[in-house]
C-alpha positions as a printed Julia matrix, in Angstrom:
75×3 Matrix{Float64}:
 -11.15  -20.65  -13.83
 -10.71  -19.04  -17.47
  -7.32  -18.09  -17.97
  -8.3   -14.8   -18.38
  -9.92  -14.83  -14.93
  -6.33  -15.73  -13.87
  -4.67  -13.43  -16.11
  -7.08  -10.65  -14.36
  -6.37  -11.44  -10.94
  -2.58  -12.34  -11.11
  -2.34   -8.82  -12.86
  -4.73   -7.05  -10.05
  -2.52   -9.23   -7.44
   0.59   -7.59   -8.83
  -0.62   -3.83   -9.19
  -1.75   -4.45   -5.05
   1.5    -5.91   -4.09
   3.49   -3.0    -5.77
   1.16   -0.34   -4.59
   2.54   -1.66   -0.92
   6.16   -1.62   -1.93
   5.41    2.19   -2.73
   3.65    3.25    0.26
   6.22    1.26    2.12
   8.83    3.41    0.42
   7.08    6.89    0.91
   6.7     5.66    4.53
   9.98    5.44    5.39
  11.03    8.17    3.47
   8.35   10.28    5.3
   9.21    9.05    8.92
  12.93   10.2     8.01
  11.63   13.91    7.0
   9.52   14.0    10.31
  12.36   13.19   12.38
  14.48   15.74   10.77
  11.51   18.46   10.87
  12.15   21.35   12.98
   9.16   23.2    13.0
   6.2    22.58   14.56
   3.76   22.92   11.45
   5.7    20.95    9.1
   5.87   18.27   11.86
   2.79   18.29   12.08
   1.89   18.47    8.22
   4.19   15.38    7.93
   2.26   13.44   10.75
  -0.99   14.31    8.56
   0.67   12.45    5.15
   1.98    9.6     7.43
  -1.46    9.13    8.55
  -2.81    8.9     5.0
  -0.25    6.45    3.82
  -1.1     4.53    6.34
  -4.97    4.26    5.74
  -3.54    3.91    1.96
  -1.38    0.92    3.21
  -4.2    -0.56    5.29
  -6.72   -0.74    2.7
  -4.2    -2.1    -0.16
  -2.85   -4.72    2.23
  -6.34   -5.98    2.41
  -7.33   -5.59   -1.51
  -4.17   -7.8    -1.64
  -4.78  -10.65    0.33
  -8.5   -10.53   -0.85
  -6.98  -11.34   -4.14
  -4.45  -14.07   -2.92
  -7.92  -15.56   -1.33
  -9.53  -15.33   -4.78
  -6.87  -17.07   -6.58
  -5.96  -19.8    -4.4
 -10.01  -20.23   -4.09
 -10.38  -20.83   -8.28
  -6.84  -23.02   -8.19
């Protein structure tokens, strides 16, 4: 593999990896405002943007490990 290759991947393994740290982050801080809602709409608003961080964190777990594959694949 070219170093650039390398270079490319490492960088897009990275950006993956920190994308996770983030939606780990807004996760948590998410779950805290739900359990501190007290209306019913905003509970339910907040269930709504859990639900899309966690698609979010689904899909960039995967685009993750695909790239750990890739690299260990061209070592």
């Amino acid at each position: 593999m070219s170093d650039e290759t390398m270079s490319t991947l490492e960088r897009e393994l990275h950006q993956t990896k920190g994308a996770v740290d983030v939606l780990d982050i807004l996760r948590e801080e998410m779950e805290q405002w739900l359990e501190e809602a007290q209306d019913e709409s905003k509970h339910e608003a907040l269930e709504n943007v859990l639900g899309h961080i966690e698609v979010l964190d689904v899909e960039y777990r995967r685009r993750h490990a695909q790239v750990q594959k890739r690299i260990q694949e061209e070592k």
